[in-house]
ZAFI-415987 format. One record per residue: residue number from 1; residue in three letters; x, y, z of N, C-alpha, C, O, CB in turn. Coordinates in steps of 0.2 Angstrom, whole numbers, plus 5000, padded with zeros to 4 digits. Glycine has a CB too. Layout:
N
   resi   resn   n.xx   n.yy   n.zz   ca.xx   ca.yy   ca.zz   c.xx   c.yy   c.zz   o.xx   o.yy   o.zz   cb.xx   cb.yy   cb.zz
    NUM    ALA      X      Y      Z       X       Y       Z      X      Y      Z      X      Y      Z       X       Y       Z
...
END
This chain:
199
   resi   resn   n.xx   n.yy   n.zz   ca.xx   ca.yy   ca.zz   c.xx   c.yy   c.zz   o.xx   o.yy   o.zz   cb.xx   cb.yy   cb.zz
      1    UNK   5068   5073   4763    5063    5068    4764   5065   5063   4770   5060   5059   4772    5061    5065    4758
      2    UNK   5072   5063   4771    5074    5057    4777   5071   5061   4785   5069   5057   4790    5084    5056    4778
      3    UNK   5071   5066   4785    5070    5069    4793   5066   5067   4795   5066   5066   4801    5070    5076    4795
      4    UNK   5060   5065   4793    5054    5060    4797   5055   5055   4801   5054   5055   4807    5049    5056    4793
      5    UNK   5059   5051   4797    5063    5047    4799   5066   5045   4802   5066   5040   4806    5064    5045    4797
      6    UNK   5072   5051   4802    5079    5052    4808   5075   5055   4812   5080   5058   4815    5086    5055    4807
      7    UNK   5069   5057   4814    5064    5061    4822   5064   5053   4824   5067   5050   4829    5053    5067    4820
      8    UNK   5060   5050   4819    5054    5047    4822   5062   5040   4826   5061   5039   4832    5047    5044    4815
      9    UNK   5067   5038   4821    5072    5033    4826   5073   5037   4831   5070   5036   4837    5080    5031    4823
     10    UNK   5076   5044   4831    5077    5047    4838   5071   5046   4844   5073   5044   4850    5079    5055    4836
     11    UNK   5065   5048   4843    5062    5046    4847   5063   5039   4850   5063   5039   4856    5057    5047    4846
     12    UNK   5063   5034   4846    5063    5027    4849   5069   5024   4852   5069   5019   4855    5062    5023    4844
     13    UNK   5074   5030   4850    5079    5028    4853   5078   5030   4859   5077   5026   4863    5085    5029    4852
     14    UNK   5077   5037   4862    5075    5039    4869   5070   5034   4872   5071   5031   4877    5072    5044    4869
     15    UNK   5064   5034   4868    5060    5029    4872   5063   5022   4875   5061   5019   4880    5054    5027    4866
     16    UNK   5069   5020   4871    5073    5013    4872   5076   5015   4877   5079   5010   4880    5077    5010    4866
     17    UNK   5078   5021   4879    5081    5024    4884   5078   5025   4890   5079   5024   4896    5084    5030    4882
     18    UNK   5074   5027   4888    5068    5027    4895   5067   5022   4899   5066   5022   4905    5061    5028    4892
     19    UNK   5066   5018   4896    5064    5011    4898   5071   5006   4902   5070   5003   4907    5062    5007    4890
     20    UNK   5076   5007   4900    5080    5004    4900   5082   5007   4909   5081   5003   4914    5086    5004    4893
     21    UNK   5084   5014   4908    5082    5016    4915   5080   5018   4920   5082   5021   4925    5084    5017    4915
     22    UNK   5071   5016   4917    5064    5015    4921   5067   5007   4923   5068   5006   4929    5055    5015    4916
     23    UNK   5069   5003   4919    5071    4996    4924   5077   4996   4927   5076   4993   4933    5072    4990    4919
     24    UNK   5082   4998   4927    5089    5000    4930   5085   5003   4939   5086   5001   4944    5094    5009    4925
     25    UNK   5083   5007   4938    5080    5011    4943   5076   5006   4947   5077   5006   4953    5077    5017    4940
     26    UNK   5071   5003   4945    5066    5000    4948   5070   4993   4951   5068   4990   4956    5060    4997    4943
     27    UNK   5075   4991   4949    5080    4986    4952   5084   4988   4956   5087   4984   4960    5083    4984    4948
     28    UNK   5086   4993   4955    5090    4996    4962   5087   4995   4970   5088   4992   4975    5092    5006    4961
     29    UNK   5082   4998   4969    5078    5001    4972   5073   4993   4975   5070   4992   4981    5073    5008    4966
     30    UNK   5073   4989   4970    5072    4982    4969   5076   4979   4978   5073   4979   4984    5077    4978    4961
     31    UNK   5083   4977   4974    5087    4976    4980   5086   4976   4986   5084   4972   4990    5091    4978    4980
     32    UNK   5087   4985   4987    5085    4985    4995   5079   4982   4996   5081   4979   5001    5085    4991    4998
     33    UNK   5072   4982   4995    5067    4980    4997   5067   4974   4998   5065   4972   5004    5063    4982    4994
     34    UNK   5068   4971   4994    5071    4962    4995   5076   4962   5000   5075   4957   5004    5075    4958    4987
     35    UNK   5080   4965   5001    5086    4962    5005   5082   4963   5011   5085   4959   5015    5093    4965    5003
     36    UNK   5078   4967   5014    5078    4967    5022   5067   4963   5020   5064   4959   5024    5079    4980    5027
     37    UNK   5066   4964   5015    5060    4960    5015   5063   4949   5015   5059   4945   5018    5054    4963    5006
     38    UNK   5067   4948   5013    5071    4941    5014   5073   4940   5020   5071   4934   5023    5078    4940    5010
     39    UNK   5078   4945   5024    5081    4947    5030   5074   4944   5036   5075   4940   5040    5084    4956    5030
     40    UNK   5068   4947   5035    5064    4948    5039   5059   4942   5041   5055   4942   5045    5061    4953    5038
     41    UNK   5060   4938   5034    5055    4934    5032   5061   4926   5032   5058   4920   5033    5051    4938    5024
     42    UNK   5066   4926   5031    5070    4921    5031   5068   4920   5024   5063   4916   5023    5071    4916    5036
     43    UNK   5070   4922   5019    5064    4919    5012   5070   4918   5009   5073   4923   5009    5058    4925    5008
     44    UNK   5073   4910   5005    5078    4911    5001   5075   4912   4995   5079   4914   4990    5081    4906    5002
     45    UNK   5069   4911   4993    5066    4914    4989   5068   4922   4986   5070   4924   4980    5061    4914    4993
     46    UNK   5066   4926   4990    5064    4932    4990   5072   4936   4989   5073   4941   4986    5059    4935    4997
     47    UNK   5078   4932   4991    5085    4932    4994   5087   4930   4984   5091   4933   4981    5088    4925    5001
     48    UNK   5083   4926   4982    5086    4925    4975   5083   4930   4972   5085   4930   4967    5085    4918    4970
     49    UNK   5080   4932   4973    5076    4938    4967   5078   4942   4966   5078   4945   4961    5071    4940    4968
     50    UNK   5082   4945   4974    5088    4951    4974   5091   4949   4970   5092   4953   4966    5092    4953    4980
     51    UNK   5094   4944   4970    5101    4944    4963   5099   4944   4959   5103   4947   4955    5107    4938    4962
     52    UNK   5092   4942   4954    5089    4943    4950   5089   4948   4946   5091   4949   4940    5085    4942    4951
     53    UNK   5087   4952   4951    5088    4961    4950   5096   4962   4946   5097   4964   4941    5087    4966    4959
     54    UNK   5100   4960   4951    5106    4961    4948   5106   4961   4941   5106   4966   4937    5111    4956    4951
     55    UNK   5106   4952   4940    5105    4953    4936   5102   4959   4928   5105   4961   4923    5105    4951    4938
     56    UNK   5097   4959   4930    5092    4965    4927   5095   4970   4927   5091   4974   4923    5087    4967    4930
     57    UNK   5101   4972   4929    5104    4977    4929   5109   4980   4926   5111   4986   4925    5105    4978    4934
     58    UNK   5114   4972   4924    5118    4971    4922   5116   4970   4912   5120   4971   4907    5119    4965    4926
     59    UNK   5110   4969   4913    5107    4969    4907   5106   4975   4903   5109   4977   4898    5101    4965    4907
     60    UNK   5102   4978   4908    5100    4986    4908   5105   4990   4904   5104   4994   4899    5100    4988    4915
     61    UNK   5111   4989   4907    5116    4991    4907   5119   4990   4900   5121   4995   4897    5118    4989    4912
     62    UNK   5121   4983   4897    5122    4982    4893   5119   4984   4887   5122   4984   4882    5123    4978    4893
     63    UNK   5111   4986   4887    5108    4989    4881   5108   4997   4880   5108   5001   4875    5101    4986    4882
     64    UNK   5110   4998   4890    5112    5007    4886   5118   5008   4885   5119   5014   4883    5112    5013    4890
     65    UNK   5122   5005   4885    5129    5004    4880   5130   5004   4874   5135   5007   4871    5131    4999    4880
     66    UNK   5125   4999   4871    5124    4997    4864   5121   5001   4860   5124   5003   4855    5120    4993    4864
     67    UNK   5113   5004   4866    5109    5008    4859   5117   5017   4861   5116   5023   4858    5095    5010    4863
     68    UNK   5119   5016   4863    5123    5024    4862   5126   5023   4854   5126   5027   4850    5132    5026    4869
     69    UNK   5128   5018   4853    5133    5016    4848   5130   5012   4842   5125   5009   4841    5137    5012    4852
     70    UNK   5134   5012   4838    5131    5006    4833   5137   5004   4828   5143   5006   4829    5124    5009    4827
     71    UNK   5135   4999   4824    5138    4993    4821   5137   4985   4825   5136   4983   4831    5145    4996    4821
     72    UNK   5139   4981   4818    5135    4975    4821   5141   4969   4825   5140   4963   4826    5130    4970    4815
     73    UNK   5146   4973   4825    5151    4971    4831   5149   4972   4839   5150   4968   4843    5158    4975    4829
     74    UNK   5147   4977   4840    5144    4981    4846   5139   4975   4849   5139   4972   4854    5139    4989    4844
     75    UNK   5133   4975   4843    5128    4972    4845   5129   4964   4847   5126   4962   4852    5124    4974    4839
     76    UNK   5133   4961   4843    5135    4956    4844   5139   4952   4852   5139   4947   4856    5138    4957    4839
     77    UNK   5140   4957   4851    5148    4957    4859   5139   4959   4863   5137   4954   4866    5158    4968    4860
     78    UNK   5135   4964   4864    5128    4964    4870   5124   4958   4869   5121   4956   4874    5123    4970    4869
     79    UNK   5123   4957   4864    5119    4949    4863   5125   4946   4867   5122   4948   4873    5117    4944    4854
     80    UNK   5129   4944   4869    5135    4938    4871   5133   4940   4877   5130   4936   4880    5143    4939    4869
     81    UNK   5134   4947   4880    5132    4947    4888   5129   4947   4891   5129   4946   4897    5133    4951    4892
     82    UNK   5123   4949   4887    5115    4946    4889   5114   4940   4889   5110   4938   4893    5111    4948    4885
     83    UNK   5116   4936   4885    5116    4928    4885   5120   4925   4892   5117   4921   4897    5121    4925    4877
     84    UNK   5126   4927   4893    5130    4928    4899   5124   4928   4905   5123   4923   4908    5134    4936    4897
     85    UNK   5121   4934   4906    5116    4936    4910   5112   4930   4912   5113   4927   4918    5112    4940    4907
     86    UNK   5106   4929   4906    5103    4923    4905   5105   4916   4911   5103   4914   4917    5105    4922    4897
     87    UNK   5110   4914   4906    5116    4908    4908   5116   4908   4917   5114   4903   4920    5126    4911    4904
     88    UNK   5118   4916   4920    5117    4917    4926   5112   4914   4931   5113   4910   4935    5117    4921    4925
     89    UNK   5107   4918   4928    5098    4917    4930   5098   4911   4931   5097   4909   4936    5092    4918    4924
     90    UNK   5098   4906   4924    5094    4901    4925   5101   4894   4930   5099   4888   4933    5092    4898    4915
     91    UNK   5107   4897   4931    5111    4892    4935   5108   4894   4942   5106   4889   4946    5121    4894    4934
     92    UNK   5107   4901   4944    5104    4903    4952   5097   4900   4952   5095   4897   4957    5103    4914    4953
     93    UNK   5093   4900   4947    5086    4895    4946   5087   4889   4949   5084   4885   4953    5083    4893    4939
     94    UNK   5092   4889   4946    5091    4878    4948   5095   4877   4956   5094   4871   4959    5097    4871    4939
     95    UNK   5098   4879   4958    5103    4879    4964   5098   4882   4969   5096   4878   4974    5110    4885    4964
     96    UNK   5095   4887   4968    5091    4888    4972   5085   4886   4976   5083   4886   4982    5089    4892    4970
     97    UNK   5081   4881   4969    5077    4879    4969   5078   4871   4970   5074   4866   4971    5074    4882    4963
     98    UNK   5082   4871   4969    5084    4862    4972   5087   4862   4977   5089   4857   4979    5089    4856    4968
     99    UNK   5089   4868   4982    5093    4867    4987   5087   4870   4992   5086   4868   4998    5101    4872    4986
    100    UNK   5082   4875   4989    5074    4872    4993   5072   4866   4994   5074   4863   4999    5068    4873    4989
    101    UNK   5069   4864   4991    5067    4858    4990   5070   4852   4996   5067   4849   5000    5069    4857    4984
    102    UNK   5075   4852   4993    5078    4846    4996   5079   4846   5004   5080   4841   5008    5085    4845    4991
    103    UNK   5080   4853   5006    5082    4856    5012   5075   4855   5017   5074   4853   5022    5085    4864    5012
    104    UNK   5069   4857   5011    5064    4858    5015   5061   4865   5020   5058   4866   5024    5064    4853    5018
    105    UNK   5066   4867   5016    5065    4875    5019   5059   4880   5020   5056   4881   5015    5070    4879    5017
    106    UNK   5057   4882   5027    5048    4884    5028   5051   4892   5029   5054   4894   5034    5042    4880    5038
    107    UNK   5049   4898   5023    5050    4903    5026   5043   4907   5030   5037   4905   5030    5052    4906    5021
    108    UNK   5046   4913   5032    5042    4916    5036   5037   4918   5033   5039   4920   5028    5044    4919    5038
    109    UNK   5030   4921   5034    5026    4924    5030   5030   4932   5027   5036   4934   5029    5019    4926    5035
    110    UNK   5028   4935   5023    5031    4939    5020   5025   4944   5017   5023   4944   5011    5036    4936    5015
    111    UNK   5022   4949   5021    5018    4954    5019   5023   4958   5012   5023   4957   5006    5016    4959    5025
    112    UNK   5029   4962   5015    5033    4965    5012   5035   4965   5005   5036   4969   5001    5036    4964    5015
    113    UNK   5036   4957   5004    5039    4951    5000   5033   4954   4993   5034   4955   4987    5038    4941    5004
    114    UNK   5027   4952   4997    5020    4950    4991   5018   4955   4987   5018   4955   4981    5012    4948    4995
    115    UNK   5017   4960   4992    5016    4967    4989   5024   4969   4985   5023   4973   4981    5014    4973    4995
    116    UNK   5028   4968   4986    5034    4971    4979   5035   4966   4974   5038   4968   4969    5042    4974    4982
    117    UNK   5033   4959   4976    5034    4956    4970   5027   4955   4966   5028   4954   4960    5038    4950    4971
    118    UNK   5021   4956   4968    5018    4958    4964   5016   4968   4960   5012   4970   4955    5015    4954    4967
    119    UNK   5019   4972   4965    5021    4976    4959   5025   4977   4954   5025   4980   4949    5022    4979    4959
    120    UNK   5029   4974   4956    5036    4972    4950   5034   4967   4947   5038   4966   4942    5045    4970    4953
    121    UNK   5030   4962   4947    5026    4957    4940   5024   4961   4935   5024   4961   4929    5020    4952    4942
    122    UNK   5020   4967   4939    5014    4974    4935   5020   4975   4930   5021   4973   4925    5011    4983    4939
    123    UNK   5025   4979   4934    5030    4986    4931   5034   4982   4926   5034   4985   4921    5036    4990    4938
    124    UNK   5038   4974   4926    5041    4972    4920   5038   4969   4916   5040   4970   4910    5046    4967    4921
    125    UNK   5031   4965   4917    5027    4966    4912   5026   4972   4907   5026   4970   4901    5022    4964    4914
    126    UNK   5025   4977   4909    5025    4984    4907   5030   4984   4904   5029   4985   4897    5025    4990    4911
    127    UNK   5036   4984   4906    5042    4987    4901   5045   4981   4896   5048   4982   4891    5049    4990    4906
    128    UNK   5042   4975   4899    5044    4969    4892   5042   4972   4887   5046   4973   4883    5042    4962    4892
    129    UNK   5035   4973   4886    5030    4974    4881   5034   4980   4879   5035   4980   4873    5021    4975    4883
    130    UNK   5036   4986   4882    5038    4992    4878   5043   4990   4875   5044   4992   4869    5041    4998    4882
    131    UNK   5048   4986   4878    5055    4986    4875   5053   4981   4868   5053   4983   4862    5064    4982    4883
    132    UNK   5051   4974   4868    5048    4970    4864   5046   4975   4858   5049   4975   4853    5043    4965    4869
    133    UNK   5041   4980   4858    5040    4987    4853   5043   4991   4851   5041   4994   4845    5037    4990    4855
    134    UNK   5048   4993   4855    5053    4997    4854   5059   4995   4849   5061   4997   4844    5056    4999    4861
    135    UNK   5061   4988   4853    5066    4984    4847   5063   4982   4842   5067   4981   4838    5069    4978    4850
    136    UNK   5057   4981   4840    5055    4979    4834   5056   4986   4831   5061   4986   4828    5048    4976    4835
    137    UNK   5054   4990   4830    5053    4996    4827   5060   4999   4825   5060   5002   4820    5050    5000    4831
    138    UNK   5065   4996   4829    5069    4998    4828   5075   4993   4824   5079   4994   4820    5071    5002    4833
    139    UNK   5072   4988   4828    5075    4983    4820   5081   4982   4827   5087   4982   4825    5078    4989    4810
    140    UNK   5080   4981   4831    5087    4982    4838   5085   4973   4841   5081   4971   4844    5084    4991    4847
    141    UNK   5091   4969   4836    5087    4962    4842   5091   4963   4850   5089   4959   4855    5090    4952    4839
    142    UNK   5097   4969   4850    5100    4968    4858   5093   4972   4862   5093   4969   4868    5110    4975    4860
    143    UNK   5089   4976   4861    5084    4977    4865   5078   4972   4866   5075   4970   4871    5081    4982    4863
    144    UNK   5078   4969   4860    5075    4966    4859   5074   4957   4864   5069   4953   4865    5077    4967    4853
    145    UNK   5079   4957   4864    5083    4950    4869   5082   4951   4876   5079   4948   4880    5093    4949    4868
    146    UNK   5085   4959   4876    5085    4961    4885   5076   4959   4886   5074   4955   4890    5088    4972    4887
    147    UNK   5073   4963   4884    5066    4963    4884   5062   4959   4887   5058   4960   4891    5065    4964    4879
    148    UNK   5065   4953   4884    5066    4945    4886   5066   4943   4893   5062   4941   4897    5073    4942    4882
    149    UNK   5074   4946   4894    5077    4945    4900   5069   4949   4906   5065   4946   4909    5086    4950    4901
    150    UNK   5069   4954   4905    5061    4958    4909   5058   4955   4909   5056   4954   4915    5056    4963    4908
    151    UNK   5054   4950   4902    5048    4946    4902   5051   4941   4910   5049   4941   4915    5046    4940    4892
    152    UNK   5056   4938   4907    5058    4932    4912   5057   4936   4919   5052   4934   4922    5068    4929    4911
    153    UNK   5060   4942   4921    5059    4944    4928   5051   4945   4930   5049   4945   4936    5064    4951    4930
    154    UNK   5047   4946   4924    5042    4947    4926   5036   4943   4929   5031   4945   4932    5042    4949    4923
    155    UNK   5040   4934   4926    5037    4928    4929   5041   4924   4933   5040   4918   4933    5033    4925    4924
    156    UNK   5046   4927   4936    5050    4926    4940   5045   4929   4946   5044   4925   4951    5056    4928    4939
    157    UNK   5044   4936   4946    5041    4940    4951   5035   4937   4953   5032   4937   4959    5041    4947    4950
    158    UNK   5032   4935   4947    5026    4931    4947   5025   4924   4953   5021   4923   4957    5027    4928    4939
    159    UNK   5033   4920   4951    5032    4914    4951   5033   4914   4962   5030   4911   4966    5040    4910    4945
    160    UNK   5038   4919   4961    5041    4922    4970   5033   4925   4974   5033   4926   4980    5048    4930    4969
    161    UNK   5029   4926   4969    5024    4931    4970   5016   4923   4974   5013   4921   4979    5021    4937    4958
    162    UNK   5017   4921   4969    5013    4914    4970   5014   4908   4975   5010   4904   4978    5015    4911    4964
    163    UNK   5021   4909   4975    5025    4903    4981   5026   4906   4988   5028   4902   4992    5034    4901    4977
    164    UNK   5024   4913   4990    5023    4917    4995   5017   4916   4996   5015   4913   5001    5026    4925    4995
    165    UNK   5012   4918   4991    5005    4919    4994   5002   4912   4996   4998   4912   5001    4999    4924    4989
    166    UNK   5005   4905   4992    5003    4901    4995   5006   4897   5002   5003   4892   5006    5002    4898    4992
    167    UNK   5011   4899   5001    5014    4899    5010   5011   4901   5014   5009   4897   5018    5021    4903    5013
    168    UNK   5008   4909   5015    5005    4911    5019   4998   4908   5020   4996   4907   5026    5005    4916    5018
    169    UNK   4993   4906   5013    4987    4906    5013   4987   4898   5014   4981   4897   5017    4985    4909    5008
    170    UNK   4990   4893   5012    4989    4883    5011   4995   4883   5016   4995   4878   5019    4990    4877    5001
    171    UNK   5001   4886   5017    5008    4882    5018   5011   4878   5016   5013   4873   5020    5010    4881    5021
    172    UNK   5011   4880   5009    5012    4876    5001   5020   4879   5001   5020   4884   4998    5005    4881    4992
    173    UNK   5025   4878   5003    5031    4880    5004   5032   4878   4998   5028   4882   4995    5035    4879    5010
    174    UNK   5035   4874   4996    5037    4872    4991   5034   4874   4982   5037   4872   4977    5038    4866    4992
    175    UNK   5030   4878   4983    5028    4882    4977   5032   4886   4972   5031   4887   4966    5024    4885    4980
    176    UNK   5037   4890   4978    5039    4894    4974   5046   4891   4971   5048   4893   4965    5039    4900    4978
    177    UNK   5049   4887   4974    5056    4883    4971   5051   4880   4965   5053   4881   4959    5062    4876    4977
    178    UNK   5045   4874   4965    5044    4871    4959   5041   4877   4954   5037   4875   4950    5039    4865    4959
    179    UNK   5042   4882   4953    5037    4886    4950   5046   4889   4946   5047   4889   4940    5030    4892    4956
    180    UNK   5050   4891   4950    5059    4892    4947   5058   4887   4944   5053   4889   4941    5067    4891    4951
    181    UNK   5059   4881   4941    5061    4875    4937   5057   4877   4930   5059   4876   4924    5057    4866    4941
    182    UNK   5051   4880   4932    5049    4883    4922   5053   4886   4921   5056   4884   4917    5042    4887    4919
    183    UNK   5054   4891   4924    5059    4898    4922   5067   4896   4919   5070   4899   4914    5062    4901    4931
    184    UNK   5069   4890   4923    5074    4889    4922   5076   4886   4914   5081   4885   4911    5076    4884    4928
    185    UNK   5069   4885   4912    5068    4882    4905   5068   4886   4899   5070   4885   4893    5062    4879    4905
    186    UNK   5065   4892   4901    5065    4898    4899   5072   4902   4896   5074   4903   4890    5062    4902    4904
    187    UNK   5075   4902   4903    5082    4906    4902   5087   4899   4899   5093   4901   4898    5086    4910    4911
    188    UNK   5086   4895   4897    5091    4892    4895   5088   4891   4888   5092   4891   4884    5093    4885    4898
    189    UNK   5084   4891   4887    5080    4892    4879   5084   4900   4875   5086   4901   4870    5068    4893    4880
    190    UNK   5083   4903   4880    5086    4910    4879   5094   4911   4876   5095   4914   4871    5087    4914    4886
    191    UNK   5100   4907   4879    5107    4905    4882   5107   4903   4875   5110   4907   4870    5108    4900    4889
    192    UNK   5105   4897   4873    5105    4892    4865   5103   4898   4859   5108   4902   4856    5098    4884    4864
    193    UNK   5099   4899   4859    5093    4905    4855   5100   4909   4855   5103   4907   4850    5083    4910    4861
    194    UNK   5103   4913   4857    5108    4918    4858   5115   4918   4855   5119   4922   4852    5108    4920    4865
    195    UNK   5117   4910   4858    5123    4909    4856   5123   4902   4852   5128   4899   4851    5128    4909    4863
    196    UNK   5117   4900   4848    5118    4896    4843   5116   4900   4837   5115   4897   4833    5115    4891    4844
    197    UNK   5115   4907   4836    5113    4913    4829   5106   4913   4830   5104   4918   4827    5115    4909    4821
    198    UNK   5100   4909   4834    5095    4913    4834   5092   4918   4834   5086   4918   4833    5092    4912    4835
    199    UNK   5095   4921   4836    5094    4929    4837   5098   4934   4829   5099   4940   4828    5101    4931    4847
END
């Protein structure tokens, strides 16, 4: 009478597998496009986003680690590096975004830029919502958290997505560093949430 059950976890573990490197993949692949779309456009913008990805990857990473394995030592030690992660994010948020600012820095228009960070707002919205489903079901909060980390890249890509189109469209430069400062609220809500037991 358990085999329903041990199919149906095994699917979800795949599915949690799927995902993890449907995002691994889309972040690699992330990088380069950012790095010569930043390069072309002088966008310190678009320059943080690539490390973002890093991030994302690092995360990625840490949850296909996890779900191979179990026990709540495992799980514990991947909540820690994902918080780690987090911690990351939101220190490159605020450096970035105040070292805009204050500089007053005008980037270049960015066709390149707009179109991949608004399909990567699509694609991590997509995979927050899977993994956010996936970790529920399975009762997994290390998916569950990372998931998180996507939602965040996904209104990051958002925020980079917004602060480009109004450069090009008002030359609203400074859109996209004040639009990091929510974010940066986010991932530190994450950091506490993680390493004070809310999770």
């Amino acid at each position: 009478m358990t085999a329903p059950k041990e199919i149906s976890r095994d699917s979800l573990l795949r599915r949690g597998f799927v995902l993890e490197y449907t995002t691994l993949a889309w972040n690699t692949i992330g990088i380069v496009v950012l790095a010569v779309a930043a390069v072309s456009a002088r966008s310190v913008a678009l320059a943080g986003f690539g490390l973002d990805s890093l991030i994302e990857i690092g995360a990625s990473t840490v949850v296909i680690w996890e779900l191979s394995g179990s026990g709540e030592a495992r799980q514990q030690r991947a909540l820690r590096l994902i918080g780690v992660g987090f911690a990351a994010l939101a220190v490159y948020l605020l450096v970035q975004s105040t070292w805009v600012l204050t500089v007053g820095y005008h980037p270049r228009h960015s066709p390149l830029g707009i179109g991949w960070t608004a399909v990567t707002a699509v694609v991590m919205f997509a995979l927050a919502a899977g993994k956010a489903r996936t970790g529920a079901a399975l009762d997994n909060p290390v998916l569950k958290t990372e998931g998180r980390v996507t939602l965040i890249d996904g209104l990051l890509a958002a925020a980079v997505l917004l602060g480009l189109a109004l450069n090009t469209a008002v030359g609203w430069w400074w859109a996209d560093p004040a639009a990091g400062y929510v974010l940066v609220y986010y991932a530190v809500r994450e950091v506490r949430e993680i390493f004070t037991g809310g999770h």
